[in-house]
KESETOR-147130 format. One record per residue (C-alpha): x, y, z; residue in three letters; residue number from 0. Coordinates in steps of 0.02 Angstrom, whole numbers, plus 32768, in hexadecimal, padded with zeros to 4 digits. Last residue first. Layout:
% KESETOR-147130
+------+-------+------+-----+-----+
| east | north |   up | res |   n |
+------+-------+------+-----+-----+
|    X |     Y |    Z | ALA | NUM |
...
+------+-------+------+-----+-----+
//
This chain:
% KESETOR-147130
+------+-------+------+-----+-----+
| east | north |   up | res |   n |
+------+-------+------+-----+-----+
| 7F58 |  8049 | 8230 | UNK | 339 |
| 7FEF |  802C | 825E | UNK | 338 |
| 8068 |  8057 | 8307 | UNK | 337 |
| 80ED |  8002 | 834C | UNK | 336 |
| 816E |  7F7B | 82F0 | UNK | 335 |
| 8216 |  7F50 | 82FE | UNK | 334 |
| 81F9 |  7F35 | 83B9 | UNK | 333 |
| 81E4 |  7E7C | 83B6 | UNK | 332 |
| 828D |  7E64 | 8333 | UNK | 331 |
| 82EF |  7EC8 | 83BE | UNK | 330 |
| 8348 |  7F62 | 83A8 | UNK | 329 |
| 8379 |  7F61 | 82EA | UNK | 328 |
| 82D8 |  7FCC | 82CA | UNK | 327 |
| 8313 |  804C | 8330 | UNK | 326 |
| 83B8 |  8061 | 82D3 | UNK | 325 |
| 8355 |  806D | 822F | UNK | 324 |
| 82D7 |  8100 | 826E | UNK | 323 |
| 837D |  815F | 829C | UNK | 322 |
| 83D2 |  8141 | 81FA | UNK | 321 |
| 8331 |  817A | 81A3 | UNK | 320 |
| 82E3 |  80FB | 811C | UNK | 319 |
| 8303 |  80F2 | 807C | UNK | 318 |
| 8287 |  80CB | 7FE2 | UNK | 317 |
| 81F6 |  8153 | 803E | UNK | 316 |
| 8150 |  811F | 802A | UNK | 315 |
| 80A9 |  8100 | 7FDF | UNK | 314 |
| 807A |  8050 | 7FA8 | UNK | 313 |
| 7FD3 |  803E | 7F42 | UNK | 312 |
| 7F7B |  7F94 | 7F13 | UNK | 311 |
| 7ED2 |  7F72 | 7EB0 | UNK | 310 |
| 7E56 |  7ECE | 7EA1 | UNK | 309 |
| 7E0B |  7EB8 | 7E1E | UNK | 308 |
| 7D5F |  7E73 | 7DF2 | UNK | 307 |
| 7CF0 |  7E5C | 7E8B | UNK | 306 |
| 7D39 |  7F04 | 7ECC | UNK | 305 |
| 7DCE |  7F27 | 7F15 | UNK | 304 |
| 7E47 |  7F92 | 7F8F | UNK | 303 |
| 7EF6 |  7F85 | 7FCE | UNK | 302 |
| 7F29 |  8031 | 801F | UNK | 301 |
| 7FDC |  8030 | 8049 | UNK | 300 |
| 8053 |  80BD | 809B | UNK | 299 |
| 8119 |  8093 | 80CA | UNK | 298 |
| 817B |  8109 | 8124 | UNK | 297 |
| 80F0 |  8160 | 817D | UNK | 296 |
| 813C |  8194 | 8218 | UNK | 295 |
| 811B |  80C2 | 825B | UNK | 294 |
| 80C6 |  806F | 81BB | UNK | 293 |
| 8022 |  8086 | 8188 | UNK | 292 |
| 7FB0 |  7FFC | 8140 | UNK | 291 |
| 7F00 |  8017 | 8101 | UNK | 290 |
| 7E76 |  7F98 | 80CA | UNK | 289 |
| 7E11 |  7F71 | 8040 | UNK | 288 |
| 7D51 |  7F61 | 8008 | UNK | 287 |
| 7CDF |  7F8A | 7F77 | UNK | 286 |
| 7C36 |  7F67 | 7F37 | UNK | 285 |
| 7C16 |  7FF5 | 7ED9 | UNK | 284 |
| 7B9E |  809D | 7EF5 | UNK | 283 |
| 7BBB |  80A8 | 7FC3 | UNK | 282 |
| 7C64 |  8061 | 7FCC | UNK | 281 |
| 7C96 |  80F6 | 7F56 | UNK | 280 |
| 7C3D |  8175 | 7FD6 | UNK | 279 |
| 7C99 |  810E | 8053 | UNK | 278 |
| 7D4C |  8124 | 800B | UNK | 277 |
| 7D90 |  81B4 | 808D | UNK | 276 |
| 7D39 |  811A | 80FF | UNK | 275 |
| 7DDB |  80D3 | 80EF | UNK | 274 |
| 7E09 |  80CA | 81A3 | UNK | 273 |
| 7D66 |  8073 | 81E7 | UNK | 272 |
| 7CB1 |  809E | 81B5 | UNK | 271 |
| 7C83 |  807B | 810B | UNK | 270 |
| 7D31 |  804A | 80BF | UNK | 269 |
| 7D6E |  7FCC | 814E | UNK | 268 |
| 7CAD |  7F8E | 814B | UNK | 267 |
| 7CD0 |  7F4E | 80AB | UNK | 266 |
| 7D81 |  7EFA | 80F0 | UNK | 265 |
| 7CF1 |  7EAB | 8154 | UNK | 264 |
| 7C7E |  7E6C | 80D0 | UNK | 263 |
| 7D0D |  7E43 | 8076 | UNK | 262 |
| 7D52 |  7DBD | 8106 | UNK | 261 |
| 7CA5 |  7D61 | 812F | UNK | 260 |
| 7CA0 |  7D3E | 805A | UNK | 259 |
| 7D5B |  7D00 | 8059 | UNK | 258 |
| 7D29 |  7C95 | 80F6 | UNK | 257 |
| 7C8B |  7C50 | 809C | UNK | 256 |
| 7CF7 |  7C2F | 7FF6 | UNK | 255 |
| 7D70 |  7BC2 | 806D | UNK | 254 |
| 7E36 |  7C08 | 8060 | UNK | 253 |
| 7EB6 |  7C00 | 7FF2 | UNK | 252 |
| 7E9C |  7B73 | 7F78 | UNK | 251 |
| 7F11 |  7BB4 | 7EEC | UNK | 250 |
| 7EE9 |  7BC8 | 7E2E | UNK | 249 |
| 7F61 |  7BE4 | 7DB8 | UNK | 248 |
| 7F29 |  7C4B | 7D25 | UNK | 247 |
| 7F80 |  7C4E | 7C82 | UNK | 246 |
| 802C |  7C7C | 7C3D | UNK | 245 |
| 804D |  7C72 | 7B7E | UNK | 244 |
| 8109 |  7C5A | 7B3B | UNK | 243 |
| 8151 |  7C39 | 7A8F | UNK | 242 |
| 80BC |  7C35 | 7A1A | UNK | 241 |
| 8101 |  7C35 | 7975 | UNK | 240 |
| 80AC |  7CD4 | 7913 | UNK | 239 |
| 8121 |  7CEF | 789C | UNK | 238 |
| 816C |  7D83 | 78E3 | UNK | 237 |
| 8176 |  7D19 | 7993 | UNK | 236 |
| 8100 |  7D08 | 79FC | UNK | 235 |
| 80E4 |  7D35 | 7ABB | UNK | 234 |
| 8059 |  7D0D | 7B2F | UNK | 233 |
| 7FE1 |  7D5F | 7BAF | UNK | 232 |
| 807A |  7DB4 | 7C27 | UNK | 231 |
| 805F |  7E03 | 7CCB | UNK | 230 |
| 803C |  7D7A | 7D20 | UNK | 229 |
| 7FEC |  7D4D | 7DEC | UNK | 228 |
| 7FD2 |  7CBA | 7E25 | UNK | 227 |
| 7F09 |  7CB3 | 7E3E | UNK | 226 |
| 7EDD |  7CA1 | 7EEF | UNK | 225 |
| 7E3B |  7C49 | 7F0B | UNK | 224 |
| 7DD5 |  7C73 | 7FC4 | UNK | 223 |
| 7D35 |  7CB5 | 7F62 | UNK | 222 |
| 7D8F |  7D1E | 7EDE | UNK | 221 |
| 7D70 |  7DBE | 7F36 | UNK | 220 |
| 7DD4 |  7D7F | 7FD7 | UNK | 219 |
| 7E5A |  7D3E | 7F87 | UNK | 218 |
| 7E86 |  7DCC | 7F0F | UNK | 217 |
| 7EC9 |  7E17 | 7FDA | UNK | 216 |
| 7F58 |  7DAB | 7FB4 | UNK | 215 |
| 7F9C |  7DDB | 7F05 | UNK | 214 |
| 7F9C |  7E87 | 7F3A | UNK | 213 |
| 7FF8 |  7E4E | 7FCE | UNK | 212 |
| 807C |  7E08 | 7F75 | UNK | 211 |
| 8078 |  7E7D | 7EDF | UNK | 210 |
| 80A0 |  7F0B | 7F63 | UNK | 209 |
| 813F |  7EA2 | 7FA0 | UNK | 208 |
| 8137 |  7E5B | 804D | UNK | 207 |
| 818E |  7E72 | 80EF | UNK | 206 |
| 8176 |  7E5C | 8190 | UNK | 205 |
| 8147 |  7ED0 | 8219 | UNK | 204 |
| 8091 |  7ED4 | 81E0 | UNK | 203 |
| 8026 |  7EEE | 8289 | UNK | 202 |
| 8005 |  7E2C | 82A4 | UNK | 201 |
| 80CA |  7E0D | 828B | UNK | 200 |
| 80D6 |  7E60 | 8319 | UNK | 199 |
| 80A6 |  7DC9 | 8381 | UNK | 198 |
| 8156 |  7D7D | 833F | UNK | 197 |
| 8152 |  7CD2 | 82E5 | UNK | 196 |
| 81D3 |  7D01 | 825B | UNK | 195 |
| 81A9 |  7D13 | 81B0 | UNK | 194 |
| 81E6 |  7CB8 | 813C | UNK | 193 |
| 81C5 |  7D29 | 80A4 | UNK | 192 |
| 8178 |  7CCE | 800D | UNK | 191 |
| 80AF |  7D1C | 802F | UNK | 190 |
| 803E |  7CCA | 7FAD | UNK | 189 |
| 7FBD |  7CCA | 8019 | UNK | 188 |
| 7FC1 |  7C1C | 8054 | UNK | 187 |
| 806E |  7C56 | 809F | UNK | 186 |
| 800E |  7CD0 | 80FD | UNK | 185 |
| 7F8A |  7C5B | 814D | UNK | 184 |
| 802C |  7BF1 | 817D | UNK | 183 |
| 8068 |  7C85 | 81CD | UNK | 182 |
| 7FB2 |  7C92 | 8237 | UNK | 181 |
| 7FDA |  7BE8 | 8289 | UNK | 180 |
| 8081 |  7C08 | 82AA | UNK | 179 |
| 805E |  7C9B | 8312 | UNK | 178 |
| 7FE2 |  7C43 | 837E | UNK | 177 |
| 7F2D |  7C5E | 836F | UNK | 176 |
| 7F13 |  7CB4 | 840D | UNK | 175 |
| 7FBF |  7D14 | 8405 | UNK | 174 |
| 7F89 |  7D3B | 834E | UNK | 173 |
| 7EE8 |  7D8C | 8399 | UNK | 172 |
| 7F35 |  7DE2 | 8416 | UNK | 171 |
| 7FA5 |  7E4B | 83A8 | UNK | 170 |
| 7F08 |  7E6E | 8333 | UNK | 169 |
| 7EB1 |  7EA3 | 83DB | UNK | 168 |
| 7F3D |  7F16 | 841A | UNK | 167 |
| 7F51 |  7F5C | 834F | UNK | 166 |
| 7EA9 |  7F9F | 833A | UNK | 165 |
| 7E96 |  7FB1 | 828A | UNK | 164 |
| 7DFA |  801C | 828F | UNK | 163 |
| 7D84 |  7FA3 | 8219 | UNK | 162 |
| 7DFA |  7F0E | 8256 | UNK | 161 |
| 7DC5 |  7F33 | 8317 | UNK | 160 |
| 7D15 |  7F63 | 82E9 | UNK | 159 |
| 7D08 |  7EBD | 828B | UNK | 158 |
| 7D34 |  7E50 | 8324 | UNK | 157 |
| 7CBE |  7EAC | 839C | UNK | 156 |
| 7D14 |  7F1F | 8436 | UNK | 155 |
| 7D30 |  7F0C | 84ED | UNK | 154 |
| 7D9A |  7F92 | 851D | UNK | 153 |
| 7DBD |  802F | 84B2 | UNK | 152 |
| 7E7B |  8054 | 84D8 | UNK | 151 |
| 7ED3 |  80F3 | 848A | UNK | 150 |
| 7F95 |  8123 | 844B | UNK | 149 |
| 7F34 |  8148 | 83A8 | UNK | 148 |
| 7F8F |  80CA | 8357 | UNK | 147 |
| 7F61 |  8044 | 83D1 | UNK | 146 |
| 7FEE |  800F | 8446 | UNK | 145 |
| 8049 |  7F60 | 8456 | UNK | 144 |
| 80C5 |  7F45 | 84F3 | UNK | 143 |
| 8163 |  7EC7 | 84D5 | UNK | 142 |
| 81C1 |  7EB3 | 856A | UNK | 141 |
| 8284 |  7E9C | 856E | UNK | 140 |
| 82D1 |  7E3B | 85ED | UNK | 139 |
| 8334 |  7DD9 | 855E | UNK | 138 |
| 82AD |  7D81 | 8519 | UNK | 137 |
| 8210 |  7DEE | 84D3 | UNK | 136 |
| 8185 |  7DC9 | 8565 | UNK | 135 |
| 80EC |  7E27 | 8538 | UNK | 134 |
| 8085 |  7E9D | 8583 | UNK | 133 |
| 7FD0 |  7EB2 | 8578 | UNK | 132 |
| 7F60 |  7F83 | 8586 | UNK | 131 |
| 7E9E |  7F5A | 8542 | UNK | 130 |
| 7E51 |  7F51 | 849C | UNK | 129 |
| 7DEB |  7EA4 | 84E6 | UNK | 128 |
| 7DB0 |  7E50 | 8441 | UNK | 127 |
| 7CFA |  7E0E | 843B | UNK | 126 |
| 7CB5 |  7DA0 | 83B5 | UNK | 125 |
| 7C36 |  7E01 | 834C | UNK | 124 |
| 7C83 |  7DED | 829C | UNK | 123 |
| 7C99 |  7D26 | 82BC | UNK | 122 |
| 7D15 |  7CC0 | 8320 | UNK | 121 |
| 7D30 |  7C08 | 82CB | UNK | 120 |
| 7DC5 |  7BD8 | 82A5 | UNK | 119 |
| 7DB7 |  7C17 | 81F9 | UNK | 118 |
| 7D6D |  7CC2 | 8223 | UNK | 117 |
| 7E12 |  7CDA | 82A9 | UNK | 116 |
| 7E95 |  7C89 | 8218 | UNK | 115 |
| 7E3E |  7D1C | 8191 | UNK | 114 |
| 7E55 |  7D94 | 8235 | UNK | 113 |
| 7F19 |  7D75 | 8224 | UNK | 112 |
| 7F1A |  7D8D | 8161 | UNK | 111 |
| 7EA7 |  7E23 | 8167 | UNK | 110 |
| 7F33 |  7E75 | 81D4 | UNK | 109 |
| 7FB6 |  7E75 | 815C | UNK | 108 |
| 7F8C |  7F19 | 8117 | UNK | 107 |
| 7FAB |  7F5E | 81C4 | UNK | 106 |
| 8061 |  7F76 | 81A2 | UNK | 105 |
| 809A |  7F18 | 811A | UNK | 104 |
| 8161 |  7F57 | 8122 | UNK | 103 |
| 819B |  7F5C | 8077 | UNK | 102 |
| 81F8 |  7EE5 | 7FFC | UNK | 101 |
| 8225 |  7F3E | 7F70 | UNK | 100 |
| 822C |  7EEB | 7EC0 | UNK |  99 |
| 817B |  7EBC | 7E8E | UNK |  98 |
| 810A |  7F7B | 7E8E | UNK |  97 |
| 81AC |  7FD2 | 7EC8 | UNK |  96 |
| 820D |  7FBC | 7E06 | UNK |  95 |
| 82AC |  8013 | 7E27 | UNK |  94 |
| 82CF |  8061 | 7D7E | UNK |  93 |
| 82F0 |  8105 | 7DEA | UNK |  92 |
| 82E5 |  81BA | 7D96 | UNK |  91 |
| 82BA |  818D | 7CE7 | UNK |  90 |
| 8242 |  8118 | 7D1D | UNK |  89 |
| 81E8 |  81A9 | 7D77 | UNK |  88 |
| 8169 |  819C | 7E03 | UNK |  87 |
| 8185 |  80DC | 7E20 | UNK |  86 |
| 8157 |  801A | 7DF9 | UNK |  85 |
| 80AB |  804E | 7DBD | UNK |  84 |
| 8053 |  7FAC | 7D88 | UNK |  83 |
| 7FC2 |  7F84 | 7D1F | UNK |  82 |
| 7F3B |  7F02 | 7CDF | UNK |  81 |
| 7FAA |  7E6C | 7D37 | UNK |  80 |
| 7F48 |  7DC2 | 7D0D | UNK |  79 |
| 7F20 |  7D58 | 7DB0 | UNK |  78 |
| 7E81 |  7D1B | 7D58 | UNK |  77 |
| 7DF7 |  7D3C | 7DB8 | UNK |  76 |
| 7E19 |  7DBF | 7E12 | UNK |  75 |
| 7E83 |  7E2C | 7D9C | UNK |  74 |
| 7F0E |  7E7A | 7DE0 | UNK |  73 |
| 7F3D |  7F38 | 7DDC | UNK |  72 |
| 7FEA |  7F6A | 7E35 | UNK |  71 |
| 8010 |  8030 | 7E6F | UNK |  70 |
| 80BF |  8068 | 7E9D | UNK |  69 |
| 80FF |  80FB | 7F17 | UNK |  68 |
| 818B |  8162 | 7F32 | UNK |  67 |
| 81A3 |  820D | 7FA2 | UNK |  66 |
| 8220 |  8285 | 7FA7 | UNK |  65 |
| 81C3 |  82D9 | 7F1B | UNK |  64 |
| 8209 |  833B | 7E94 | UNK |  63 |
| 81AC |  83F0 | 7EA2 | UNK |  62 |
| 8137 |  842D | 7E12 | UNK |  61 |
| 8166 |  84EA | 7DDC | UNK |  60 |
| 80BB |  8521 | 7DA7 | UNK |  59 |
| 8065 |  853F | 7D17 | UNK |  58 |
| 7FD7 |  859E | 7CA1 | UNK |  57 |
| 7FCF |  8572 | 7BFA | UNK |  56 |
| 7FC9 |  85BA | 7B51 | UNK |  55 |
| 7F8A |  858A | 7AA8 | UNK |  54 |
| 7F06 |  8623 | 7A9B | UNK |  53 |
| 7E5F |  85C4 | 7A80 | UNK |  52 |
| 7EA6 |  851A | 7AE0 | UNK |  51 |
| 7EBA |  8581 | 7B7C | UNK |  50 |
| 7F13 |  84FC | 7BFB | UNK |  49 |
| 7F00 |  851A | 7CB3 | UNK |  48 |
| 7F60 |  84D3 | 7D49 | UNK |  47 |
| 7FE4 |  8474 | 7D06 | UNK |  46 |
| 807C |  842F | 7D71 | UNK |  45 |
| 8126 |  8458 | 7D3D | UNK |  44 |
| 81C4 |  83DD | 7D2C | UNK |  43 |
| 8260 |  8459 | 7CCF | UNK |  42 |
| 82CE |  8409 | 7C50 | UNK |  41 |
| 8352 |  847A | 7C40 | UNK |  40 |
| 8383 |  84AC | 7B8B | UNK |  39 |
| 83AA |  8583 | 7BE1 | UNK |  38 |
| 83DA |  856F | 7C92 | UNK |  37 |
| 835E |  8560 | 7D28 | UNK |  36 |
| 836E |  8588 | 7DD0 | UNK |  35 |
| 83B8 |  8618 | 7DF2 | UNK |  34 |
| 8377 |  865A | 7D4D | UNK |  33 |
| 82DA |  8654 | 7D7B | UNK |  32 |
| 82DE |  86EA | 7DEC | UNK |  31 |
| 82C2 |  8717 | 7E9A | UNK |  30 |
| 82E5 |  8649 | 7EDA | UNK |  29 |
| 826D |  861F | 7F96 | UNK |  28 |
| 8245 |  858B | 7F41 | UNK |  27 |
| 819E |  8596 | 7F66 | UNK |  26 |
| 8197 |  8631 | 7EF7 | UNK |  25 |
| 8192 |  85BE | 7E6A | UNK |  24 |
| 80F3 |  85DE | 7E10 | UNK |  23 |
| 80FC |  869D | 7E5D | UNK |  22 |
| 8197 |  86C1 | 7E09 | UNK |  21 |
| 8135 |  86A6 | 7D57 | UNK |  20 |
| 8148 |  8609 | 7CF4 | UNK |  19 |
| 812B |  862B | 7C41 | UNK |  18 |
| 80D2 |  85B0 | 7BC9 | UNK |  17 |
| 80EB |  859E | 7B0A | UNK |  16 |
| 807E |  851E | 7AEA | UNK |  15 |
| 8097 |  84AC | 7A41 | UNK |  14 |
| 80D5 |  8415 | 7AD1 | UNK |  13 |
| 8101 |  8487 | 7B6B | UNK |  12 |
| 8178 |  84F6 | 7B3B | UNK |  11 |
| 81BE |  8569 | 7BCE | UNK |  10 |
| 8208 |  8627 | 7BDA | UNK |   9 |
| 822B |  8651 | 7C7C | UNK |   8 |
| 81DA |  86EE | 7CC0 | UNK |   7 |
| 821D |  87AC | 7CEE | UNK |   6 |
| 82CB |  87C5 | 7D11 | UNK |   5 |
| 8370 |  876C | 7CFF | UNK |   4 |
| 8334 |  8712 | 7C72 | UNK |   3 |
| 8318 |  8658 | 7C6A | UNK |   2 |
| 82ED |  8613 | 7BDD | UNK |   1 |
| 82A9 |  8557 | 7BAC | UNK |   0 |
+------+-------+------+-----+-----+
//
């Protein structure tokens, strides 16, 4: 690229000869090019209009993002990886986020403690009370749930509490059941963290990798059979030796009448609950999935699938604030507040 002192920077895009005009970067607040680019810099643009007739195209100064996120494909049926998305630029961080970083669930793990409820025996119209409890935490300290939206809605129907991930209810709920009820639930998941039996656990304080629950929510599609997930079919060598070939593992999860009771309410999540941005979708193709947001939005999930494959997306930041990590270290009950 150029950068004169005046007028715009010179850019090749492919065969394109593009220039970049002070208003395509006027965000930066920069008068001239030149302060920010030298001549050979590789410069990250977004496109908004390509004129195949005169070989030009229209740009703008694209913006690095603070921001990382990863995106993990698995086949129902099989367990077979179709694709991954470890990060927004290998060249930038080899980190691979889809199976190396262990986030905070947030209200992705919810399915797992209402898959326990359905099992032992409540149903979609059993009534949870979405009303102000306290908990004792040890050490004087009192552990006091809220809802997201800082709100209480009173006596409310099983499904309508997972459809608007209401996190008094889901609280409740593993009290009822007893904490290390539901972690066994997660274990049979495919979950490897030991997590401990806190009530917050319910709301997604532990940990899990994006393949892990991925992996997971495959169970519900697949009639209550978890298929161990692979990303590779086989490898030969040049003379066609077969050295390795993976195939599907099957795993007894759940019972195919609980995995059936659990997508038709992670459908519901889609149609009216928090991801009804996807209910159009939900509307043509059989879909269903669930949300999970993290306290100030440091970690954002959707997990979302179809009879076929089921599909995982993380959203967040790889460190967290100093302040936000000294709060966490509090107490292990109030590591956790708000999801959805």
């Amino acid at each position: 690229m150029t950068a004169p002192k005046t007028g715009p920077a010179r850019l090749r895009l492919g065969a394109y000869p593009v220039d970049l005009p002070r208003e395509a970067y006027a965000w930066t607040g920069r008068r001239v090019a030149a302060d920010l680019f030298k001549p050979g810099d590789l410069v990250e643009v977004a496109i908004t209009k390509i004129d195949e007739a005169a070989k030009t195209a229209t740009v703008t100064l694209d913006q690095t993002p603070l921001v990382e996120g990863a995106v993990l494909a698995i086949e129902n049926r099989t367990g077979r990886i179709k694709a991954m998305v470890g990060g927004w630029s290998f060249g930038r961080s080899k980190f691979n986020r889809a199976v190396q970083a262990y986030r905070q669930l947030g209200s992705t793990f919810k399915p797992i403690v209402y898959t326990a409820a359905i099992d032992r025996g409540f149903t979609p119209t059993s009534i949870l009370v979405d009303a102000p409890v306290s908990y004792s935490a040890g050490n004087g300290q009192i552990y006091s749930p809220h809802n997201y939206d800082h709100t209480f809605e009173g006596a409310i129907t099983l499904r309508h509490a997972l459809e608007e991930s209401r996190n008094v209810p889901a609280i409740k709920m593993m009290d009822t059941l007893g904490a290390k009820n539901v972690l066994a639930y997660a274990k049979r998941f495919g979950f490897e963290e030991d997590f401990p039996p806190y009530l917050p656990i319910a709301l997604g304080a532990g940990d899990g990798t994006l393949l892990e629950v991925t992996s997971a929510y495959t169970v519900f599609p697949n009639q209550g059979v978890r298929m161990k997930p692979f990303d590779v079919l086989r490898v030969m060598d040049r003379d066609g030796n077969l050295l390795e070939e993976n195939r599907a593992e099957p795993v007894d999860v759940v019972r195919a009448d609980t995995a059936f009771m659990m997508t038709n309410l992670l459908t519901g999540v889609l149609i009216r609950g928090t991801g009804q941005r996807a209910a159009g979708l939900a509307s043509e193709w059989p879909l269903a999935g669930k949300t999970g947001t993290v306290d100030d939005n440091t970690d954002a999930w959707f997990i979302g699938f179809d009879p076929d494959i089921t599909v995982g997306v993380w959203v967040g930041y790889d460190e967290r604030s100093r302040s936000e990590a000294r709060s966490r270290v509090r107490s292990p009950l109030c590591r956790f507040g708000w999801s959805s």
